[in-house]
BADO-500675 format. One record per residue: x, y negated, z of N, C-alpha, C, CB in turn. Coordinates in steps of 0.001 Angstrom, whole numbers, plus 500000, padded with zeros to 6 digits. Glycine has a CB too. Example, Ala and Ser with C-alpha at 12.3 -4.5 7.8 and 13.67 -1.06 7.14 Angstrom:
2
513190505690507800512300504500507800513200503300507800511308504473509046
512850502250507080513670501060507140512900499970507870514084500598505725
% end
This chain:
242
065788786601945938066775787016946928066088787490948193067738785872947244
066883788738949024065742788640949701067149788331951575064348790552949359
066100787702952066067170787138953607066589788505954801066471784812954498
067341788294955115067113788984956704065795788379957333068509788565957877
064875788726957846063778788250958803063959787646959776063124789030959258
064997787873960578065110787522961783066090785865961922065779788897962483
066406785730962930067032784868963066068447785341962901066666784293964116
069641784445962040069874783162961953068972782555960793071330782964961772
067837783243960276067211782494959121066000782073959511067057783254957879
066039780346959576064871779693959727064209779056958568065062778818960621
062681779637958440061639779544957089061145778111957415060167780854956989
060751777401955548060218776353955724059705776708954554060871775150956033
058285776095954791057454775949953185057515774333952540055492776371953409
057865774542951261057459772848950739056545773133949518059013771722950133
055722771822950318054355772149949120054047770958948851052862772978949593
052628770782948096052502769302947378052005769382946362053610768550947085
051303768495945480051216769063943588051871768944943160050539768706942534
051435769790941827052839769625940515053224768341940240052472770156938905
054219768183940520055246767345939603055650766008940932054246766581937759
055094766635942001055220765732943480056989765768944134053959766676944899
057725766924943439058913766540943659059600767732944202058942765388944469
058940768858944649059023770184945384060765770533945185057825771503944581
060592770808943530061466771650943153063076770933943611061158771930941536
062743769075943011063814768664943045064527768113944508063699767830942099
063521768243945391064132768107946779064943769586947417062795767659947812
064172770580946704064908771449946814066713771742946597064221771992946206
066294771581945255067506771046944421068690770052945269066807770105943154
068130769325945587069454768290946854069651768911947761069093766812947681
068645769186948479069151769866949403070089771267949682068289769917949818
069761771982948661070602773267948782071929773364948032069793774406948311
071940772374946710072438772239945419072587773357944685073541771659945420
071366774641944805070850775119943599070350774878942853070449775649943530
070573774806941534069401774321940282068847775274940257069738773917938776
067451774995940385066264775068940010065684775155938831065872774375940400
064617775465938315063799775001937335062863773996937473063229775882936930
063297772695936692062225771369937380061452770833936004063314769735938253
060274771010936354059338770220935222059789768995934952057879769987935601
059529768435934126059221767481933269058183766509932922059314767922932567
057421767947932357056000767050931743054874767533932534055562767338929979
053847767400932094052635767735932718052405769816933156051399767026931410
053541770119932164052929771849933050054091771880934230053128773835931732
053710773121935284053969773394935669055111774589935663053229773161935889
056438774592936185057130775017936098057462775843937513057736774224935535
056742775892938539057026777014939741055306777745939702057580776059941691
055581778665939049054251779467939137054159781046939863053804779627937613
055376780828940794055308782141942036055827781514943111056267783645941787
056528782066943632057205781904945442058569782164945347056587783149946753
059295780643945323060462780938945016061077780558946252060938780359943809
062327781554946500062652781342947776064284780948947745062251782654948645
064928780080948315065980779372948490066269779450949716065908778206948094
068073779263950076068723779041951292069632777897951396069399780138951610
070060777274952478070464776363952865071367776734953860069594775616953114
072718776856953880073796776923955134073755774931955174075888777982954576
073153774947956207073273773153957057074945773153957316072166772945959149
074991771945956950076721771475957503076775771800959162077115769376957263
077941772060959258077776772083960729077373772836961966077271771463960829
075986773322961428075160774156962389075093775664961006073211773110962989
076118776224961966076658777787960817075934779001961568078853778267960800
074989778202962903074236779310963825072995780004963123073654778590965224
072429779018961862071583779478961431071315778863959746070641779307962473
070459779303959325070013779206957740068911778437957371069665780488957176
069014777399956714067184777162956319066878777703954989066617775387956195
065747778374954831065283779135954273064236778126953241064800780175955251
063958778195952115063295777498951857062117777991950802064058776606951611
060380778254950691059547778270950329059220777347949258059045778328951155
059363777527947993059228776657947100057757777529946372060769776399946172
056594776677946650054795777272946468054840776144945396053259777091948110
053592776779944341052997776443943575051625774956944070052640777841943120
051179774539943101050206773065943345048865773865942936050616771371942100
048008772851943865046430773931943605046418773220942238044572773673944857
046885773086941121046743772643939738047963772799938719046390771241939804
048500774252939154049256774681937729048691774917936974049998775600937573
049788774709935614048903774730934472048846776495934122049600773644933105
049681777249934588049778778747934436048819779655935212051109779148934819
047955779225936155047473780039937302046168779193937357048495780101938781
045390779905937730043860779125938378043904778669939625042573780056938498
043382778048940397043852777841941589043267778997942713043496776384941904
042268779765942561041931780941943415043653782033943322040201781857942555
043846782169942013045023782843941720046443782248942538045142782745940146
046367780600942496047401779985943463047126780448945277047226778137943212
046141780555945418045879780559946780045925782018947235044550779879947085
045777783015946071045539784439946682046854784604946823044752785647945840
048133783935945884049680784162946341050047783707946703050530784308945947
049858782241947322050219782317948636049923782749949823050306781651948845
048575783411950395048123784271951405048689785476951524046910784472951313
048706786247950184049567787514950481050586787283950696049704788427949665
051216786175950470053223786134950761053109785717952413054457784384949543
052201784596952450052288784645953998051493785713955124051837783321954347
050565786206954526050254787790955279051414789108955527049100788532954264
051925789189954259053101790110954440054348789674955346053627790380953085
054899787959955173055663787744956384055021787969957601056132786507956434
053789787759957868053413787140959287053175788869959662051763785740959427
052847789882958914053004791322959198054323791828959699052716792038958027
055805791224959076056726791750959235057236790306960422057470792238957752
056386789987961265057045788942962486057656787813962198058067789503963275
057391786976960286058176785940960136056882784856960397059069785931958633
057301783669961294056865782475961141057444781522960610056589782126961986
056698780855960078057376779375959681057855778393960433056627778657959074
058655777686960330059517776534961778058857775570961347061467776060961907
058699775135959676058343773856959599057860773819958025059575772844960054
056821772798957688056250772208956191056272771444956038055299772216955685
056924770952954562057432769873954268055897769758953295059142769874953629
055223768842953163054349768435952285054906767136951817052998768382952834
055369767328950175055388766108949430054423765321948714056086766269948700
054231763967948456053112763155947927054121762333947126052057762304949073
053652761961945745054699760510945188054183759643945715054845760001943621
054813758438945480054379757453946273054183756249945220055401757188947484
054211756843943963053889756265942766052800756407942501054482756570941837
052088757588943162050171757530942808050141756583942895048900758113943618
049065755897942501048726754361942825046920754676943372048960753085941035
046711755887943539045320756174944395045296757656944621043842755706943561
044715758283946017044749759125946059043120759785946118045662759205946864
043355760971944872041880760685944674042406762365943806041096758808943675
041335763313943024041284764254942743042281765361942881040974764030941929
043383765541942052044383766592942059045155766406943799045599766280940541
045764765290944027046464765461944805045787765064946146047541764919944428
044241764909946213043569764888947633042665766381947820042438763393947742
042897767293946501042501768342946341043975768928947123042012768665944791
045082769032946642046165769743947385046037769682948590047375769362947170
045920767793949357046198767898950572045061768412951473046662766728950928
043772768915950902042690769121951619043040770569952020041331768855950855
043343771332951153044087772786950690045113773079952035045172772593948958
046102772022951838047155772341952963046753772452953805048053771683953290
045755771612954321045066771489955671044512772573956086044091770565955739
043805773079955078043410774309955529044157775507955936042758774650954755
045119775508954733046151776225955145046618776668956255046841775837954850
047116775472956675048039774816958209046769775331959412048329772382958222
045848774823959502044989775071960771045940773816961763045058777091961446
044747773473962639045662772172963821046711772520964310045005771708965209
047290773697964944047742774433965712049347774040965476047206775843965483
049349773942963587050534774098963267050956772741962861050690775121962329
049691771693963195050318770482962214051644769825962863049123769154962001
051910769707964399053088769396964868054372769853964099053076769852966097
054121771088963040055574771199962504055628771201961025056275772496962998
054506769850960736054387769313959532055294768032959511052938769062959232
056185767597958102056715766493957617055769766200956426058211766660957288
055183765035956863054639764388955536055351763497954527053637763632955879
055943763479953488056896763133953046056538762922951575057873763960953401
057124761340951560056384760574950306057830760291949517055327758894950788
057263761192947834058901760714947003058177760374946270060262761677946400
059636759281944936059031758903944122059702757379944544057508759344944116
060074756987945466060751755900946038061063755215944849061949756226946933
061731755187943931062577754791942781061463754184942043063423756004941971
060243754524942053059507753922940522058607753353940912058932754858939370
058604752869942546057765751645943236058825750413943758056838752297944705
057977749047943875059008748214944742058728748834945817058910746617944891
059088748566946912059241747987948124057723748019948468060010746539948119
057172746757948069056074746240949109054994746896948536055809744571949263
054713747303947260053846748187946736053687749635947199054120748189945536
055175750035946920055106751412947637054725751407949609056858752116947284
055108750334950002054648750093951957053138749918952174055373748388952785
052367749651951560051092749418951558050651750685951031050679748209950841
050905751624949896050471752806949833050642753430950826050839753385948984
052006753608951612052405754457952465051153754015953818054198754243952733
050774752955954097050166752664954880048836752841955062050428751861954939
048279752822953562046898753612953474047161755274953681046153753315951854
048098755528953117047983757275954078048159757984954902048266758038953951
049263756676956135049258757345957349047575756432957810050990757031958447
047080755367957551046177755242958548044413755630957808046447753548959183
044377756258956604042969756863956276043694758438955830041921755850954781
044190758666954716044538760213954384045289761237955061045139760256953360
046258760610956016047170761242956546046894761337958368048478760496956014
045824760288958444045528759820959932045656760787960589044272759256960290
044105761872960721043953762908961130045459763917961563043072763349960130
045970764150960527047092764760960446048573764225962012047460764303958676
048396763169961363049262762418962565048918762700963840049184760956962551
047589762278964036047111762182965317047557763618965811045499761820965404
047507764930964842048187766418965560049110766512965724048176767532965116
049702765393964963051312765934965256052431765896964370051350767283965514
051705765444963150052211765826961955053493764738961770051006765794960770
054564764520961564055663763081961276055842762752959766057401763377961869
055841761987959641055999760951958100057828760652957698055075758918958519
057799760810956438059426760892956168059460760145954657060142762769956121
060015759445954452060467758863952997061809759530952446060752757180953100
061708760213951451062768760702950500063007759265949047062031762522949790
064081758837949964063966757084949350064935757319948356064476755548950514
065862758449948382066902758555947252067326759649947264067985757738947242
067727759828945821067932761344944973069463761638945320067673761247942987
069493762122946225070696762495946857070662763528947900071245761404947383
071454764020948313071762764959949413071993765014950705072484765380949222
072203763363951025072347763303952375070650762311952788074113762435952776
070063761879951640068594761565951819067691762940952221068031760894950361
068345764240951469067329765358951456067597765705953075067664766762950192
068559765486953407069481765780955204068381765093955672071398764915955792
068490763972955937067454763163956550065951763601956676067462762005955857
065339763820955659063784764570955754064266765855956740063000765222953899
065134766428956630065056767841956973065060767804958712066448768745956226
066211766814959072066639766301960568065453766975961862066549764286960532
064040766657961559062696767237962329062775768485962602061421767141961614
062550768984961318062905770398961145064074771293962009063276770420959802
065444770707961753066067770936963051066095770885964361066621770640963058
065460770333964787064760769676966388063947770932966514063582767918966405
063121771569965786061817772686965859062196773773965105060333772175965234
063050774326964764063796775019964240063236776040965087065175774662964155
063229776468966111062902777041967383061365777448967578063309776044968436
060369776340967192058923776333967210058310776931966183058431775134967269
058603778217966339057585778821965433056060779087965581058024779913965217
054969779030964770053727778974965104053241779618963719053204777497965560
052035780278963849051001780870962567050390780154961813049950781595962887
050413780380960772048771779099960286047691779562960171048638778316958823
046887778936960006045298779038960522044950780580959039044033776786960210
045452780578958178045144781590957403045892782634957413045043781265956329
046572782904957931047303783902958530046544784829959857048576783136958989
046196783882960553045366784063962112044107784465961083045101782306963492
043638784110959794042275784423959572042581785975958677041373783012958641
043393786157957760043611786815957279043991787920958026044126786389956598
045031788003958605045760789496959551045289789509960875047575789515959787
044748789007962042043963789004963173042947788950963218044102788382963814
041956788232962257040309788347962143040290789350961175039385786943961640
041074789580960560040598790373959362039448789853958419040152791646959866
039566788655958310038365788077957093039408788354955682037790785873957322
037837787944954676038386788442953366038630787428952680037592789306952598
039336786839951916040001785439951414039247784476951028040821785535950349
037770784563950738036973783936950804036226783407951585036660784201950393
036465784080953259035773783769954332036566782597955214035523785076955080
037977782521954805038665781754955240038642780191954768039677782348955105
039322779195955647038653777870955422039211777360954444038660776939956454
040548778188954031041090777838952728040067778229951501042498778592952567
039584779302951898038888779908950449037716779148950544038519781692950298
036687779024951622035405778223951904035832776697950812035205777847953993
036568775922951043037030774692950570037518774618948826038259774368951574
038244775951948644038090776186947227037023776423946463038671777004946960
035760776947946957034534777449946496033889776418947019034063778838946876
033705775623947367032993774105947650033888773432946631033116773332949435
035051773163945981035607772613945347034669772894943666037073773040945687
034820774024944070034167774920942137033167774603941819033813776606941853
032342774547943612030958774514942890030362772945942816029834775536943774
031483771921942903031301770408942773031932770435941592031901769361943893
032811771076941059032854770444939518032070771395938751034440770294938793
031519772053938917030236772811937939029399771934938248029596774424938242
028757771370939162027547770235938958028346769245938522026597769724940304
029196768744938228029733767597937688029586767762936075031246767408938207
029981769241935647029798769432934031028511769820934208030774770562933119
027765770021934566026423770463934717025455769120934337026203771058936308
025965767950934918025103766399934958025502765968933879025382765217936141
026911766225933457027169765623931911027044765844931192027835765383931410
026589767529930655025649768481929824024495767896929803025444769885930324
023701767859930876022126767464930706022274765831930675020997768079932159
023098765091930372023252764081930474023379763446928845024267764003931431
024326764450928164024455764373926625023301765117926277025835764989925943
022350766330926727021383766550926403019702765861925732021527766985927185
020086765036926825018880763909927385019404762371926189019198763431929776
% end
């Protein structure tokens, strides 16, 4: 679909890895169905874009960015990252900023460690500091932890994984139930900054520096990523060798 650029339509990206919940928060919130995975592949493998008329506030639209995980099973992840740069180069060409990013995490990991500390390293880059104030960090998955299990995870990631993040600006949100007036609630921030639009750091690198997608700190971090798991199969080759 395609929206008007301008205002009354305010853009939000939600990102996260596969199967972190993207599609189906979407899903509450707008009450479009979606296409929502299941199993282990991935089921959003472009840039799907959704709208939201908010109860109430008929002044404007939330717009919604539904991005792929640096680990679909359809796309490589250089291939994930080159589409999302061109989608956000071509907005940030035609004057659209983003108001706000929702980054989802389950809260059922029970460690955060390869795929999904690979995403959030990714976002980061993404984002640049500038923009983390109009980040929601937002942990689903509520349902398939207790209580005190899931509070102690949450607590290791605002105060080691998420720290940094906070300290810019970033706010923390629990999507505690599969409902629609829970998806209201995450969104609530977002309305407050609705107004605060800002660039992200790959945008500023891409269309104002004019670097080439590899020079950027998103791409630098993907190619430090590649070339740690090639020495990883590299040690276990000469390892079964030996």
């Amino acid at each position: 679909s395609k929206f008007s650029l301008l205002q009354p339509n305010t853009f939000n990206s939600v990102m996260g890895p596969t199967g972190s919940g993207k599609s189906t928060f979407i899903n509450l919130a707008t009450g479009i169905e979606t296409d929502i995975g299941h199993g282990l592949q991935s089921r959003t493998s472009g840039m799907n874009i959704y709208k939201l008329e908010f109860p109430g506030l008929s002044s404007f639209n939330l717009v919604f960015i539904d991005t792929p995980g640096f680990d679909d099973t359809h796309l490589p992840d250089i291939e994930i990252l080159r589409l999302i740069s061109d989608w956000l180069s071509k907005t940030f060409k035609n004057r659209v900023l983003l108001s706000g990013l929702l980054y989802l995490h389950r809260i059922s990991d029970n460690r955060m460690a390869g795929t999904p500390l690979k995403n959030l390293r990714m976002f980061e880059k993404l984002c640049g500091e500038k923009m983390l104030h109009n980040v929601i960090l937002t942990t689903t998955m509520w349902e398939e932890v207790d209580e005190k299990t899931g509070r102690i995870r949450e607590n290791e990631l605002k105060s080691n994984f998420w720290h940094g993040m906070i300290h810019n600006g970033s706010t923390t949100c629990r999507l505690e139930k599969q409902t629609q007036a829970a998806a209201f609630k995450v969104l609530e921030p977002l309305l407050d900054r609705a107004v605060e639009r800002n660039s992200l750091l790959i945008q500023d690198e891409l269309v104002k520096m004019h670097m080439t997608l590899p020079e950027t700190a998103a791409g630098q971090t993907l190619s430090s990523e590649l070339k740690l798991v090639l020495k990883k199969q590299h040690d276990i080759l000469r390892k079964i060798r030996h």
